[in-house]
N, CA and C atoms as a LAMMPS dump frame, in Angstrom:
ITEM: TIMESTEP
0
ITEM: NUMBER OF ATOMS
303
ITEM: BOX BOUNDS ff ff ff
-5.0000000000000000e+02 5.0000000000000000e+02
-5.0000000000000000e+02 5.0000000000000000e+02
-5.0000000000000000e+02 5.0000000000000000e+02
ITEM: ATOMS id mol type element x y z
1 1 1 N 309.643 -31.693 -199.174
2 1 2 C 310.453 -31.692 -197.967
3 1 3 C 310.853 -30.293 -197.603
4 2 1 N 311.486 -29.469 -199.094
5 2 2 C 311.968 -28.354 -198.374
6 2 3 C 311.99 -27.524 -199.883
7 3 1 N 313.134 -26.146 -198.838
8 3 2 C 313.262 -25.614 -200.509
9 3 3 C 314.524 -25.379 -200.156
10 4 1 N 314.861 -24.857 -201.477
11 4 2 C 316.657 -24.761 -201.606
12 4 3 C 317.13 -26.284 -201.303
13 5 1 N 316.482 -27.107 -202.097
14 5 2 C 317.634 -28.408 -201.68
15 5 3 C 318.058 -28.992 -202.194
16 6 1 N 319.667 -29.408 -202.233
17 6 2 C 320.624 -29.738 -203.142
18 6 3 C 320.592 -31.212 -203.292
19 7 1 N 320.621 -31.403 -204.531
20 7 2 C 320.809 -32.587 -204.758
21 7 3 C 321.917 -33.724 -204.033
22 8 1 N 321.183 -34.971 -203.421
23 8 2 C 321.616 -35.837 -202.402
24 8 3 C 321.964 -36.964 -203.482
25 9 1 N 322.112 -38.011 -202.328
26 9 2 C 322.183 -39.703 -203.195
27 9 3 C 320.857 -40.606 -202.165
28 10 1 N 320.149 -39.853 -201.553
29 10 2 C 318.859 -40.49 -200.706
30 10 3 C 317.663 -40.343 -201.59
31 11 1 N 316.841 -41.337 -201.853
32 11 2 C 315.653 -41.448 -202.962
33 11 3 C 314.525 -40.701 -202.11
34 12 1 N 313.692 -40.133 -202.592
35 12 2 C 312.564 -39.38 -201.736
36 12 3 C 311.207 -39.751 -202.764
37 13 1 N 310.691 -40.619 -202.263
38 13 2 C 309.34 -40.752 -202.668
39 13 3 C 308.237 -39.767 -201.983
40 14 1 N 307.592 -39.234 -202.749
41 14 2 C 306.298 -38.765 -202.482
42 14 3 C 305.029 -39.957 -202.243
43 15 1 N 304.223 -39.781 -200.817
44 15 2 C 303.575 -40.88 -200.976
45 15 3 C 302.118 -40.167 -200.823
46 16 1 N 301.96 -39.047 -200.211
47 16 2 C 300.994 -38.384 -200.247
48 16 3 C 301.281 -36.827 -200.2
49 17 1 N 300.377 -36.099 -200.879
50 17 2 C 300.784 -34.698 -201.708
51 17 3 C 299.926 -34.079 -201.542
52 18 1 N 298.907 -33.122 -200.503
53 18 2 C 297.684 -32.674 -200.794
54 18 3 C 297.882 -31.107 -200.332
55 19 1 N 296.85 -30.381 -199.849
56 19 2 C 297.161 -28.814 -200.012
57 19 3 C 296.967 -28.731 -198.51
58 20 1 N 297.153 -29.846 -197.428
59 20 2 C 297.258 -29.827 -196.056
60 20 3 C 298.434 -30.333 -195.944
61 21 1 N 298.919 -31.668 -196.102
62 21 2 C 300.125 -32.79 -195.47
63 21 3 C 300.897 -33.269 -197.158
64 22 1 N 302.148 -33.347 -196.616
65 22 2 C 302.997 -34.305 -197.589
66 22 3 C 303.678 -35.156 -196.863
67 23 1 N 303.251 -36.038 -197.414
68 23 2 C 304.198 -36.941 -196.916
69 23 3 C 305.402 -38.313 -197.881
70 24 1 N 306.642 -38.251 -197.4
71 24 2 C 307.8 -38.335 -198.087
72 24 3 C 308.212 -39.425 -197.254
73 25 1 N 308.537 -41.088 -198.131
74 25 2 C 309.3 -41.874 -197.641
75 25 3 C 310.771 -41.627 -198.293
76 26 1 N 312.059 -41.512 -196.758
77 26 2 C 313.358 -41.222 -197.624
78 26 3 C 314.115 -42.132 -197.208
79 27 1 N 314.649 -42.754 -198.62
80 27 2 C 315.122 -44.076 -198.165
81 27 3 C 317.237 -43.69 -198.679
82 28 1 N 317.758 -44.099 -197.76
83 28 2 C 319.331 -43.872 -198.144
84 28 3 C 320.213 -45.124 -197.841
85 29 1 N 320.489 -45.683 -198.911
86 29 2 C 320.661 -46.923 -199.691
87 29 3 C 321.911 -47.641 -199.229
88 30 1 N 322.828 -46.147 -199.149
89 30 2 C 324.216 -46.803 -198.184
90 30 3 C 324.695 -45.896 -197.083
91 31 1 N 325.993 -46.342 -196.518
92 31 2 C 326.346 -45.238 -195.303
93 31 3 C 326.371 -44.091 -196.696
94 32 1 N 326.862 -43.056 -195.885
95 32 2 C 327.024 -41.962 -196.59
96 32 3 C 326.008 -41.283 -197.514
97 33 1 N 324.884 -41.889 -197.578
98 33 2 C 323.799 -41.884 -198.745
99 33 3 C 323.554 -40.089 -198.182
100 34 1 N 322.978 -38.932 -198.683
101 34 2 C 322.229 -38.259 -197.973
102 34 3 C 321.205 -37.514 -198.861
103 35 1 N 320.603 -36.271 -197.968
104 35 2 C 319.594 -35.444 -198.69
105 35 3 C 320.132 -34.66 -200.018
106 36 1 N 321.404 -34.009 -199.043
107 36 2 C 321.825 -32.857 -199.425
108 36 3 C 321.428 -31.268 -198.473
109 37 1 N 321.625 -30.446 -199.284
110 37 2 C 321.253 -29.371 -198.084
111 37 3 C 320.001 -28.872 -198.105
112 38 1 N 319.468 -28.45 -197.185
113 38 2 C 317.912 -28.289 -197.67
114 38 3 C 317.468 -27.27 -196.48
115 39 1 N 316.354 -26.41 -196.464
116 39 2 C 315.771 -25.415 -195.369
117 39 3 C 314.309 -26.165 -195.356
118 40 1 N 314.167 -26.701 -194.53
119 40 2 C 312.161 -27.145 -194.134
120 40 3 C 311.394 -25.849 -194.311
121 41 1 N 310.734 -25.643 -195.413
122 41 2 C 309.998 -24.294 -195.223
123 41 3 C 308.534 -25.08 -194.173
124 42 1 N 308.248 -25.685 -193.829
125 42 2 C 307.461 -26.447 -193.108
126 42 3 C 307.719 -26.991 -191.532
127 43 1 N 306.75 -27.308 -190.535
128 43 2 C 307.171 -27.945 -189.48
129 43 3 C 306.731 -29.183 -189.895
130 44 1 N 307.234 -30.548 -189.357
131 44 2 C 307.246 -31.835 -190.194
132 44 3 C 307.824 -32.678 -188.969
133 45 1 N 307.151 -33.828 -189.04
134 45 2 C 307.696 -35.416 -187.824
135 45 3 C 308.142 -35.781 -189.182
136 46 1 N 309.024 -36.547 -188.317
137 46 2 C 310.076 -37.827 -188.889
138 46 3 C 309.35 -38.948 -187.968
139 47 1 N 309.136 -40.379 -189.118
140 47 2 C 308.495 -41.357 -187.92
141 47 3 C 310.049 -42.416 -188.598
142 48 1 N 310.707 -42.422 -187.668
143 48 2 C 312.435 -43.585 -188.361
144 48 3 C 311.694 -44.881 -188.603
145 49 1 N 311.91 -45.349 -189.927
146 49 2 C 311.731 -46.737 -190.212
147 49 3 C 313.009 -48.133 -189.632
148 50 1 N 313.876 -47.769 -188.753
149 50 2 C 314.881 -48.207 -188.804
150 50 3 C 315.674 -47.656 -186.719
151 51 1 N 316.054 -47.982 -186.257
152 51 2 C 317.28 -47.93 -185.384
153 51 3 C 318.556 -47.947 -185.905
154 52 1 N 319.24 -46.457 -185.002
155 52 2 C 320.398 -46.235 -185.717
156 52 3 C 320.702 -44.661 -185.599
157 53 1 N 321.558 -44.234 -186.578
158 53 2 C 322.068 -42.583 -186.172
159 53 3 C 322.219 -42.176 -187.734
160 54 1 N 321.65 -41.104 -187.456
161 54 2 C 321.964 -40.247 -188.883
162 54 3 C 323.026 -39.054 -188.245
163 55 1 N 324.024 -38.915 -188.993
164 55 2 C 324.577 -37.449 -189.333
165 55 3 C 324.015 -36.404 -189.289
166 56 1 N 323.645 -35.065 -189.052
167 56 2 C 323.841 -33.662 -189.532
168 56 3 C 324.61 -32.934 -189.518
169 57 1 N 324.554 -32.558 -190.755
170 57 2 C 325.454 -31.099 -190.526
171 57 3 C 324.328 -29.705 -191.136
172 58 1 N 324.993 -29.219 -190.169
173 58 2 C 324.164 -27.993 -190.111
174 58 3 C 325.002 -26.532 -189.729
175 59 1 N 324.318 -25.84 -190.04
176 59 2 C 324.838 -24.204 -190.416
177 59 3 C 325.879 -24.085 -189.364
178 60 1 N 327.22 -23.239 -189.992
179 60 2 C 328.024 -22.736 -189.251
180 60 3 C 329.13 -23.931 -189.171
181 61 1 N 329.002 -25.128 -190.217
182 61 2 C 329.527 -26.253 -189.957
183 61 3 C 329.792 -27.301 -189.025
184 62 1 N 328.675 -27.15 -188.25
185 62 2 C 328.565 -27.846 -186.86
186 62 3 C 327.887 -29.681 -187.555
187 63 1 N 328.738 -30.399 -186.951
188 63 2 C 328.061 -31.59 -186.879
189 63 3 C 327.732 -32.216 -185.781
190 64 1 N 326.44 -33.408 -185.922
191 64 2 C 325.866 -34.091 -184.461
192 64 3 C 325.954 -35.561 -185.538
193 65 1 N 325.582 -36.425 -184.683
194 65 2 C 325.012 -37.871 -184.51
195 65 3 C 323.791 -37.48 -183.648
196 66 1 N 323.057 -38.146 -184.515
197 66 2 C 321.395 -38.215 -183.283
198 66 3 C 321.147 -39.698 -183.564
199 67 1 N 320.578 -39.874 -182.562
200 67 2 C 319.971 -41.348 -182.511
201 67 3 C 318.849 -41.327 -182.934
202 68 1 N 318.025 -42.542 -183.499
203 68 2 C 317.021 -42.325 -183.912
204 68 3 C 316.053 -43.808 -183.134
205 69 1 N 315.286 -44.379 -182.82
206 69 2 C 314.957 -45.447 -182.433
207 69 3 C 313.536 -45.772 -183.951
208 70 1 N 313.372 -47.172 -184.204
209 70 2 C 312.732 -47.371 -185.309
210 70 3 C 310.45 -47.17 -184.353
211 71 1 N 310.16 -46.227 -185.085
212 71 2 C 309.297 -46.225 -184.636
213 71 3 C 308.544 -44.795 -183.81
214 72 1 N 309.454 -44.15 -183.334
215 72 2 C 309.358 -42.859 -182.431
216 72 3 C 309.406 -42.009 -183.174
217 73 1 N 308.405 -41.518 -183.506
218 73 2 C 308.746 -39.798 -184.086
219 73 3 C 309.208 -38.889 -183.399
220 74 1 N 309.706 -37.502 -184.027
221 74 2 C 310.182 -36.282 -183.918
222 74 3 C 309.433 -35.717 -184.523
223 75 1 N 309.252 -34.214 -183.819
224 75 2 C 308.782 -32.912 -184.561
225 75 3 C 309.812 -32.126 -184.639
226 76 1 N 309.925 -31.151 -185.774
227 76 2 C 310.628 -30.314 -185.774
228 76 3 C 309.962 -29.298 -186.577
229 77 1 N 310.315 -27.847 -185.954
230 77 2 C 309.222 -26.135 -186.761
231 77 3 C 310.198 -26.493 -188.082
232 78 1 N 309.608 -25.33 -188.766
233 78 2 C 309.82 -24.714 -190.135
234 78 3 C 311.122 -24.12 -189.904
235 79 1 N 312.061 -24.109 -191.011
236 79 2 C 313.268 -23.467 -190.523
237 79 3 C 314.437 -24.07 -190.557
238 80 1 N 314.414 -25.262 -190.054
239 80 2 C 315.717 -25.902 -189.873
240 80 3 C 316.368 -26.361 -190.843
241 81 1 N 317.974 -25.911 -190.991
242 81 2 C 318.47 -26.361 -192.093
243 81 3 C 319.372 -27.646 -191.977
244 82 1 N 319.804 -28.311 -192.778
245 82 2 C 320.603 -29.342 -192.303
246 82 3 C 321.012 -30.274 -193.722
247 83 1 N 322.114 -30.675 -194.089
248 83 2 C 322.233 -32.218 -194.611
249 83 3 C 322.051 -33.131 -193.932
250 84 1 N 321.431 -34.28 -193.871
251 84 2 C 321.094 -35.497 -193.257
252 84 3 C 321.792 -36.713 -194.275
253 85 1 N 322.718 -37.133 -193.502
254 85 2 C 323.498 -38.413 -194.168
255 85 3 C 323.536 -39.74 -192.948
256 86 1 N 323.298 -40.825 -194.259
257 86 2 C 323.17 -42.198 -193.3
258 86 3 C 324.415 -42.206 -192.762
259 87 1 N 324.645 -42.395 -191.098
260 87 2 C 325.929 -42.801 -190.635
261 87 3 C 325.807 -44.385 -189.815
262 88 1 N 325.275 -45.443 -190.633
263 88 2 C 324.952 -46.89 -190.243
264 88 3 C 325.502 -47.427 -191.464
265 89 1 N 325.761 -48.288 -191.536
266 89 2 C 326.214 -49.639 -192.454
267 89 3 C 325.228 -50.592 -192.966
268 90 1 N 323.677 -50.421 -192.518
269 90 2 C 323.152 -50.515 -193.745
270 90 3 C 321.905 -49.217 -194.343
271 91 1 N 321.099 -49.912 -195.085
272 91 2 C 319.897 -49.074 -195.626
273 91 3 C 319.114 -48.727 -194.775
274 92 1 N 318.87 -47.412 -194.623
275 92 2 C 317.813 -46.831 -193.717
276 92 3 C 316.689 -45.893 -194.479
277 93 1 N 315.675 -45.971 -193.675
278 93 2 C 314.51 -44.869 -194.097
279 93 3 C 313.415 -44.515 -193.138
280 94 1 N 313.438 -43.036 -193.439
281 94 2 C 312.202 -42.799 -192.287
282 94 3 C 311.116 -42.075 -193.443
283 95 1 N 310.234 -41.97 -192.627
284 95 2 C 308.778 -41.345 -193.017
285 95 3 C 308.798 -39.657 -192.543
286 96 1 N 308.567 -38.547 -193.438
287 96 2 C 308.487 -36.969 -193.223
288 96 3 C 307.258 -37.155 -193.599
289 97 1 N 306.715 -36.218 -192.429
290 97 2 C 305.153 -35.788 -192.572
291 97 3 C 305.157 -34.133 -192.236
292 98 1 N 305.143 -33.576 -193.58
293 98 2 C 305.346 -31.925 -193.576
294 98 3 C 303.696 -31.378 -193.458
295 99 1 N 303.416 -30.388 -192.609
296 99 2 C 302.439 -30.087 -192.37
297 99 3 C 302.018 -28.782 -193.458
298 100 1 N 301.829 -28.649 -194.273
299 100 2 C 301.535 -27.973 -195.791
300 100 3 C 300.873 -26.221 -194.967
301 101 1 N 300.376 -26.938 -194.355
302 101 2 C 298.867 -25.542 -194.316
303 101 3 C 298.654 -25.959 -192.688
């Protein structure tokens, strides 16, 4: 997913690992579940397994709510830092597809 990243309470499976794409199902079990803090050394889609809003917080202590709809990906470059915490009431998970190379 990234580097520099601090240990969360969100499970991160590796589902594919190669010297092009990784790809990471992250599943966060309750509200509050999250990554932790982390820098994407990668640009990477999120495809949301779920409808609903995750948390960030991100540098400078700024927080958002983003919506997410189950199904729609996002891209986002290399770079971005952020904790990502579930802010829904139940279990959520999306799919990261980090572009390696």
């Amino acid at each position: 997913m990234c580097s520099d990243a601090a240990q969360g309470t969100a499970i991160g499976t590796v589902l594919i690992d190669n010297d092009r794409t990784r790809v990471t199902e992250w599943r966060f079990r309750e509200k509050g579940a999250n990554t932790g803090w982390h820098t994407h050394a990668y640009d990477y889609v999120v495809v949301p397994m779920f409808t609903g809003k995750l948390e960030l917080h991100e540098p400078g202590g700024t927080r958002r709510l983003a919506d997410l709809t189950e199904g729609v990906p996002y891209f986002r470059e290399a770079g971005v830092e952020h904790d990502v915490i579930n802010a829904n009431d139940a279990e959520i998970a999306f799919i990261e597809v980090e572009f390696v190379r």
